[in-house]
VEXRO-649126 format. One line per 2 residues: number of its first residue (from 0); for each residue y, z, x of C-alpha. Coordinates in steps of 0.1 Angstrom, whole numbers. Layout:
N
NUM = Y,Z,X  ... $
***
This chain:
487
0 = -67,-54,-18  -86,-84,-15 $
2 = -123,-94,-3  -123,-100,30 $
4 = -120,-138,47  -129,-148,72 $
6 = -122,-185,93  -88,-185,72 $
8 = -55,-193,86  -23,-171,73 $
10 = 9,-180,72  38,-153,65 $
12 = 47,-121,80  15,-101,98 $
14 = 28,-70,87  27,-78,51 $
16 = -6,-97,50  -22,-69,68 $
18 = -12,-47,40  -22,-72,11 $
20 = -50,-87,24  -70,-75,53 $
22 = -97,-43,42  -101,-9,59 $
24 = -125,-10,86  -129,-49,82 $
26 = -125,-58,115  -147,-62,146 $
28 = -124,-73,175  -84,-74,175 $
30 = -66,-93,201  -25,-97,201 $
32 = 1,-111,223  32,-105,205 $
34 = 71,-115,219  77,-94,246 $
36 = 112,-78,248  123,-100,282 $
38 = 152,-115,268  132,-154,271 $
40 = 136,-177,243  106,-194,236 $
42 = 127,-214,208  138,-241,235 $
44 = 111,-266,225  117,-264,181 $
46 = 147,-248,169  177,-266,153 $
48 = 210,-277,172  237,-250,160 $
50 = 238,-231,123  228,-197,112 $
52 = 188,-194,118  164,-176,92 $
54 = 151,-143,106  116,-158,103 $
56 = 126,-187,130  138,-162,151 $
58 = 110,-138,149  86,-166,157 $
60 = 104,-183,190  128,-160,202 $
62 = 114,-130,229  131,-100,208 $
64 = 135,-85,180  168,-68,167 $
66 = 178,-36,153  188,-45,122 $
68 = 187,-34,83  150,-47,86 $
70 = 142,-25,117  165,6,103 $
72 = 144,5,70  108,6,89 $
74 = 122,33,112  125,52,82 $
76 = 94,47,70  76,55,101 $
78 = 90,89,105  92,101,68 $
80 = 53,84,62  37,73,91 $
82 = 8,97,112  27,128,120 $
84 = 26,125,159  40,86,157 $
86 = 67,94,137  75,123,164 $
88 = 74,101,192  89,70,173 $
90 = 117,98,165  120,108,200 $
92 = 123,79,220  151,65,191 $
94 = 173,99,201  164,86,241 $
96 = 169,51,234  188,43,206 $
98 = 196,18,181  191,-16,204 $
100 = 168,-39,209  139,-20,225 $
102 = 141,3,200  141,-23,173 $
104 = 105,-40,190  95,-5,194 $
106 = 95,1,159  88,-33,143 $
108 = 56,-33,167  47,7,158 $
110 = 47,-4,122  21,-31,129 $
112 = -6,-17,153  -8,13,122 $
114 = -24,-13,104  -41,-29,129 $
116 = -54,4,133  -66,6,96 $
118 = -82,-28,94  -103,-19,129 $
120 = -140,-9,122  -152,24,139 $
122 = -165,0,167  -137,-17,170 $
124 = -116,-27,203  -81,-39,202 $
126 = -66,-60,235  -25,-58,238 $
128 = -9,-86,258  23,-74,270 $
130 = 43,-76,301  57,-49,325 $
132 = 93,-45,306  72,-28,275 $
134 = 39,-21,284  51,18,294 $
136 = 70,21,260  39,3,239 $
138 = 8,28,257  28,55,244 $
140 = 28,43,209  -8,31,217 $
142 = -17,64,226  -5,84,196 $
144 = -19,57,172  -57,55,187 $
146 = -57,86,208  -57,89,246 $
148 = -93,91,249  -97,61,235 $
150 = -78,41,263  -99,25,283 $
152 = -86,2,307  -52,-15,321 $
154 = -64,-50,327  -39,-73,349 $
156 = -44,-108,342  -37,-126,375 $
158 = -33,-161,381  -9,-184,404 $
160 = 17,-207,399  49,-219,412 $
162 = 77,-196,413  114,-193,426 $
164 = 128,-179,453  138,-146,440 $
166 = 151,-111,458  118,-92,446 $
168 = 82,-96,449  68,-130,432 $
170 = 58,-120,394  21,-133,387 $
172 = 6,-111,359  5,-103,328 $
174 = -10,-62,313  -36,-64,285 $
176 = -43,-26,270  -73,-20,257 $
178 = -83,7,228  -113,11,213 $
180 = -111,27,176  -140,55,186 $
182 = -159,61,212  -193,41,199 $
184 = -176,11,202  -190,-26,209 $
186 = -190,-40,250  -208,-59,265 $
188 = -214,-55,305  -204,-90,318 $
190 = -212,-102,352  -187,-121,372 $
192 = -200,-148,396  -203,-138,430 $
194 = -172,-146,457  -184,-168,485 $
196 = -188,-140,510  -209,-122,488 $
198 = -230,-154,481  -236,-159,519 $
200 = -243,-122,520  -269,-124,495 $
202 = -286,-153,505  -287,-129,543 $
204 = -306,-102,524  -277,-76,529 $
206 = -283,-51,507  -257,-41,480 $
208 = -246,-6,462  -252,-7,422 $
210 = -256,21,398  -283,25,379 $
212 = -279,50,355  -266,80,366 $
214 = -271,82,407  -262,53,430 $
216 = -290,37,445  -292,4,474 $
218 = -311,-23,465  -317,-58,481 $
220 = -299,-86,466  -333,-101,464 $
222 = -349,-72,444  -320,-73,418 $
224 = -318,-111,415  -283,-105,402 $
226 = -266,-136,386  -231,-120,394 $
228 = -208,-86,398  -198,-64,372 $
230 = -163,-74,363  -135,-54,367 $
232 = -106,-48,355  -88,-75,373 $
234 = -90,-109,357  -85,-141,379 $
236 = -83,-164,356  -59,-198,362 $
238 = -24,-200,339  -26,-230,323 $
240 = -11,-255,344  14,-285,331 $
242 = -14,-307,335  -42,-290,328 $
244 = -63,-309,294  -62,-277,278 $
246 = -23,-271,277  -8,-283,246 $
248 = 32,-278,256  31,-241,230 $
250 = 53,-221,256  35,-191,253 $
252 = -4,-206,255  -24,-186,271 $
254 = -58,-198,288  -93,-203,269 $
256 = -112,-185,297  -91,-154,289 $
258 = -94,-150,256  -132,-161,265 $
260 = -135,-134,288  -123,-107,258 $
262 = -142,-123,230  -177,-116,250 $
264 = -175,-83,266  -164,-71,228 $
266 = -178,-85,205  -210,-100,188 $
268 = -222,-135,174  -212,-133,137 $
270 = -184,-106,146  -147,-105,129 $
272 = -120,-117,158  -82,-112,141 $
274 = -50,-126,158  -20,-115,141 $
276 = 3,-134,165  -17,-162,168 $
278 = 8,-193,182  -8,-220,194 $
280 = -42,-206,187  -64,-201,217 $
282 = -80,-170,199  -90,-189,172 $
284 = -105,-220,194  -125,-190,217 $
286 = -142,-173,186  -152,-205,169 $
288 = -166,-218,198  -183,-183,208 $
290 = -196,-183,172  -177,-154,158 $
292 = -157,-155,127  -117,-156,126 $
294 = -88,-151,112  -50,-158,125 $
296 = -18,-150,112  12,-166,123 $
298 = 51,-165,109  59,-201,113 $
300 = 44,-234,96  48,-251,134 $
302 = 23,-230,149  2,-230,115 $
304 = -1,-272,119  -8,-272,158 $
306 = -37,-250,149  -52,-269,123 $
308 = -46,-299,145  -62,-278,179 $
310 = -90,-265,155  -99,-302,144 $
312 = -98,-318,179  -118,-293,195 $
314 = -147,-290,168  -139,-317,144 $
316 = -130,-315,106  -145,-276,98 $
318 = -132,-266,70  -101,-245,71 $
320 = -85,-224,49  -48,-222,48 $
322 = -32,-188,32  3,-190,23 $
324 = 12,-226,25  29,-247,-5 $
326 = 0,-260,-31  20,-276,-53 $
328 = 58,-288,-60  72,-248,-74 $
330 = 56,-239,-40  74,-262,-19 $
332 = 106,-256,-41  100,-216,-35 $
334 = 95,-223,3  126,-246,10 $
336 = 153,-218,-12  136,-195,7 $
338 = 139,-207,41  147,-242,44 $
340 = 135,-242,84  101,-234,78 $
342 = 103,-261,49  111,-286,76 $
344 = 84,-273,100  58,-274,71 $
346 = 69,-308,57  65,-328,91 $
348 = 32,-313,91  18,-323,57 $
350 = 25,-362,78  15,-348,116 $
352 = 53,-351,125  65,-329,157 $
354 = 99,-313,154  121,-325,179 $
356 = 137,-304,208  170,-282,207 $
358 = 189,-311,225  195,-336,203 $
360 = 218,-361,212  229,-396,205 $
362 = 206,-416,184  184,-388,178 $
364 = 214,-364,161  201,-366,125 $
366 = 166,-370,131  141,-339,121 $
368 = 108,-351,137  90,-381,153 $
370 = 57,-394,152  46,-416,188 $
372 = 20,-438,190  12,-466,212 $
374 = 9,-500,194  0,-530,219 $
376 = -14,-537,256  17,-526,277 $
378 = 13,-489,270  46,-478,255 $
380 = 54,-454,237  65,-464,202 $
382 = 81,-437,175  89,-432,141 $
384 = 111,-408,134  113,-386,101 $
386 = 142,-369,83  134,-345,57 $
388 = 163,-330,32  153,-304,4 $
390 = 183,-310,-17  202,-331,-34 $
392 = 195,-367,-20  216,-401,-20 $
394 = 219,-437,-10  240,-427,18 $
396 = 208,-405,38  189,-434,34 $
398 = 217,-449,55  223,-430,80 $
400 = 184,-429,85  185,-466,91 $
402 = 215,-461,110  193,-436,138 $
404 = 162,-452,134  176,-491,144 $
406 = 160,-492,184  127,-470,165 $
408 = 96,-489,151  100,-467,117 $
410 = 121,-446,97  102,-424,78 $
412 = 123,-397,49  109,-372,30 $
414 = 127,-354,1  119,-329,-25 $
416 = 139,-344,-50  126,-379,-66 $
418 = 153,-407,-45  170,-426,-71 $
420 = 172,-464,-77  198,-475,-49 $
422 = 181,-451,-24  143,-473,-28 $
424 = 166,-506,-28  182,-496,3 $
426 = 151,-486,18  135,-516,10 $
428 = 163,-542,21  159,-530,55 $
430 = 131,-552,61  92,-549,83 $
432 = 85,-538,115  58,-560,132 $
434 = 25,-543,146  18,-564,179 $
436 = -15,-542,179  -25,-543,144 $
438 = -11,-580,135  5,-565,103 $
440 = 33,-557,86  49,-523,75 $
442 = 77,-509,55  109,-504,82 $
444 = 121,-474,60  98,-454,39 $
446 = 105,-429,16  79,-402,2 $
448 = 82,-376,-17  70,-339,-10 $
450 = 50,-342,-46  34,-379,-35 $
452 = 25,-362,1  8,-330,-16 $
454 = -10,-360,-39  -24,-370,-9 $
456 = 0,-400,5  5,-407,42 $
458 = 27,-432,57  22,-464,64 $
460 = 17,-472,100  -2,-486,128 $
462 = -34,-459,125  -28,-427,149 $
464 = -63,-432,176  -70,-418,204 $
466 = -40,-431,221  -15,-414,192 $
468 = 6,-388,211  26,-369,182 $
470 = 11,-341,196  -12,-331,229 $
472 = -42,-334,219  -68,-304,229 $
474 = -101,-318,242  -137,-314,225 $
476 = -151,-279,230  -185,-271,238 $
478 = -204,-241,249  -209,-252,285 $
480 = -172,-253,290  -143,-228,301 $
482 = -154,-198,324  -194,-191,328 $
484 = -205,-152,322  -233,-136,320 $
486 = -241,-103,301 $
***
C-alpha cells in the first residue's frame, strides 16, 4: 500500500485505486455522487457516433450500470468475503431483485463504500449523493456497512429550476446520506443567515427559542447577537443555472455552495476531502479553496483534463499531480490497445482539445475534437479541429483531414505512429491560414506526434487568451465567494 497523497488527481477505476493506493484510516471527509440508476445518459455531450463502447466510457457517462460478468464476479466476492451482514443483505435483495440492473449498481456500489469504509478515519463522515430511485436500496447497504447508529441525517438538497409539465408533482431535489464512521466524529455547528422575517423580527427585539445545553431556554435576539440559525437538514442552495459563471456544460455539475456547505460543517483546515467520482470537480475546487487537502478519482481522461483546467482557472497553476495518466510513449501505446476512447479523450487533452458532441454530421463526421478561439475585432468564433488515430497512419488521413477542415482556420492531427514522408508533404502543401488578430502566418495542417506532445510541443496557433473558448472557463475563486457561513 502506498504513502498517502494528498492534492493528487487519479485516473482509473475508484475501486481499484482505493485498494492500491488509499491507507486505512487515511481519510478525514468522504463525499460521492455516483451515476444514479435513472436510466439518463449523461454521455450526450462526449461519446462517439455508433461502434461498440469500452466499459470504462460507459461507466463514466451513462446513468447505470449492468449486470454483467464484471458485476456477477464482485457479487461473489461480496457474499463469500465481504462483512458477514453485507453479504446477507447483498444476498437477499439479489434473491428479491435479481440479476438486472439495480442489482448490478447495487453491488458494484456495495463493493466500493467497503472501502470507503476502510480508508475513513474513526472521525470520519461520508456524504452520498443519490436520488429517490436508489436512495432506499443504498441506506440499506449504508446501514449494514457503517451501522445504523451511525446515520445521521437525510439531507434534501433543494433548489428550483424549470421543469415540464408532467402528471406528478414537480421533481426539485436531490437526497445526500450522511454517516459518520463513529460516534466521535468531526462537525462543525454552522449558522445559516437569517430569513427576512426573522431579520425584521430581530431587529423588533422578539425573543427566540435556542438550546443551550441540555434545557431550552428564551433569549433576546439582542442578548445572543446571533449571526444566523442553526442549519438544518434542508439545504437551499441554487442548481447551477445555464448561465450561471460557475457552470462549465459537465451534465452532472453540482453547485460550489453545496459542496461548501459539506466541506465546513465536517471537516478541518488541513483535513483529507476524497471524491471517488469526482466529474467535473466541484469537490476538489471547495477543499482547495476551504484550505483542506484533496484527492479525486475519476474513470475517464475527459473529466481528468476539465479538472486540471477548472483547478488552474480558479487558483492558478498549483501544482497537480496526475495518477494514472500516460508518461511516456509505452504508456500511451498501453492506453490506446487498452481502450482506444480514453486514448482520444486523453490525447485532445495533452493540446486542450474538447471532444465533440454525439451528433456529428456533415463537415464535422471525421473530426475528434476542436479547439475555438476568437482571432480579430468581429467576435467570431474561429476553430481548429483535431483528429487523432492510434494506428496505423497514411497519406490518405491527412486528406480527408484537409478535406473536413476546408471552411476551419486549422486542421490539427495527432498520431501515435511517426507520419511518413508523403503524409508531412501533404500536410505542408495545403498552405497558411492568416491571423487577422495576430498578423501572422500558421501551418493550415499540422501534424504532431503523441511522443513530440509528451516532449512538450503545442500547436501552432493564434495564443488561447482570455477570449479562447475550447472550454468554459471557471472564474477565479476566493474566500469571500460562494455561500457565507458561520460556525
Amino acid at each position: 500500500m502506498d504513502k498517502l497523497k494528498t492534492n493528487v488527481l487519479y485516473y482509473g477505476d475508484n475501486l481499484k485505486i482505493l485498494r492500491e493506493h488509499i491507507p486505512d484510516n487515511s481519510i478525514d471527509l468522504i463525499y460521492l455522487d455516483p451515476p444514479f440508476n435513472s436510466k439518463k445518459d449523461y454521455n450526450i455531450l462526449f461519446k462517439e457516433n455508433g461502434g461498440v463502447e469500452s466499459e470504462a466510457q460507459i461507466k463514466a457517462f451513462t446513468d447505470t450500470w449492468h449486470w454483467t460478468q464484471s458485476a456477477q464476479n464482485t457479487y461473489h466476492d461480496i457474499v463469500t468475503t465481504g462483512p458477514l451482514k453485507v453479504g446477507q443483505l447483498i444476498g437477499a435483495l439479489h434473491d428479491a431483485i435479481g440479476q438486472n440492473d439495480v442489482m448490478a449498481y447495487l453491488v458494484m456500489m456495495t463493493a466500493r463504500l467497503i472501502e470507503l469504509h476502510r480508508v475513513l478515519k474513526p472521525t470520519g463522515s461520508l456524504y452520498l449523493h443519490c436520488d429517490p430511485t436508489m436512495s432506499h436500496y443504498i441506506k440499506l447497504v449504508l446501514d449494514q456497512i457503517f451501522g445504523v447508529g451511525n446515520f445521521k441525517n437525510e439531507i434534501i438538497w433543494h433548489y428550483r429550476r424549470w421543469t415540464a409539465p408532467a402528471k406528478r408533482f414537480q421533481r426539485l431535489h436531490d437526497i445526500l446520506l450522511f454517516y459518520t464512521k463513529g460516534t466521535n466524529y468531526t462537525f462543525n455547528q454552522l449558522l445559516i443567515p437569517y430569513t427576512e422575517g426573522s431579520v425584521e423580527r430581530k431587529m423588533q427585539g422578539v425573543l427566540h427559542r435556542f438550546k443551550r445545553g441540555e434545557e431550552p431556554v428564551f433569549v433576546s435576539n439582542k442578548e445572543l447577537q446571533a449571526e444566523g440559525v442553526l442549519a438544518n437538514d434542508v439545504f437551499q442552495i441554487p442548481f447551477v443555472a445555464p448561465s450561471a459563471k460557475e457552470r462549465l456544460a459537465y451534465p452532472t455539475q453540482k453547485p460550489l455552495a453545496l459542496l461548501e456547505r459539506i466541506i465546513k460543517a465536517s471537516s478541518k483546515e488541513g483535513d483529507v476531502v476524497l471524491d471517488p467520482f469526482c466529474g467535473c470537480g466541484t469537490t476538489i475546487v471547495a477543499a482547495q479553496k476551504l484550505n483542506r487537502r484533496w484527492i479525486g478519482i475519476d474513470i475517464t481522461h475527459l473529466a481528468i483534463t476539465l479538472m486540471k483546467n477548472r483547478i488552474q482557472d480558479s487558483f492558478g497553476n498549483i501544482p497537480i499531480e496526475v495518477i494514472g495518466e500516460p508518461e511516456d510513449l509505452a504508456g500511451a501505446r498501453a492506453l490506446a490497445h487498452q481502450d482506444r476512447y480514453q486514448f482520444q479523450y486523453w490525447a485532445l487533452g495533452l493540446i486542450k482539445a474538447r471532444p465533440l458532441g454525439e451528433k456529428k454530421k456533415g463537415a464535422d463526421k471525421g473530426i475528434d475534437g476542436v479547439i475555438q478561439f476568437i482571432d480579430d475585432a468581429s467576435g467570431k468564433a474561429k476553430r481548429a479541429v483535431v483528429q487523432v488515430k492510434s494506428g496505423h497512419v497514411s497519406v490518405n488521413a491527412v486528406r480527408e483531414l484537409k478535406a473536413v477542415a476546408v471552411h476551419d482556420a486549422l486542421g490539427i492531427f495527432i498520431t501515435l505512429e511517426p507520419p511518413t514522408q508523403p503524409m508531412l508533404t501533404e500536410a505542408v502543401s495545403t498552405g497558411i491560414y492568416h491571423s487577422p488578430g495576430w498578423d501572422k502566418d500558421y501551418p493550415k495542417i499540422q501534424i504532431l506526434t503523441i511522443e513530440e506532445l509528451l516532449q512538450g510541443k503545442t500547436v501552432d496557433m493564434p495564443p488561447l487568451t482570455q477570449t479562447g473558448i475550447t472550454f468554459a472557463k471557471a472564474p477565479k475563486v476566493s474566500t469571500e465567494e460562494g455561500e457565507q457561513l458561520s460556525m
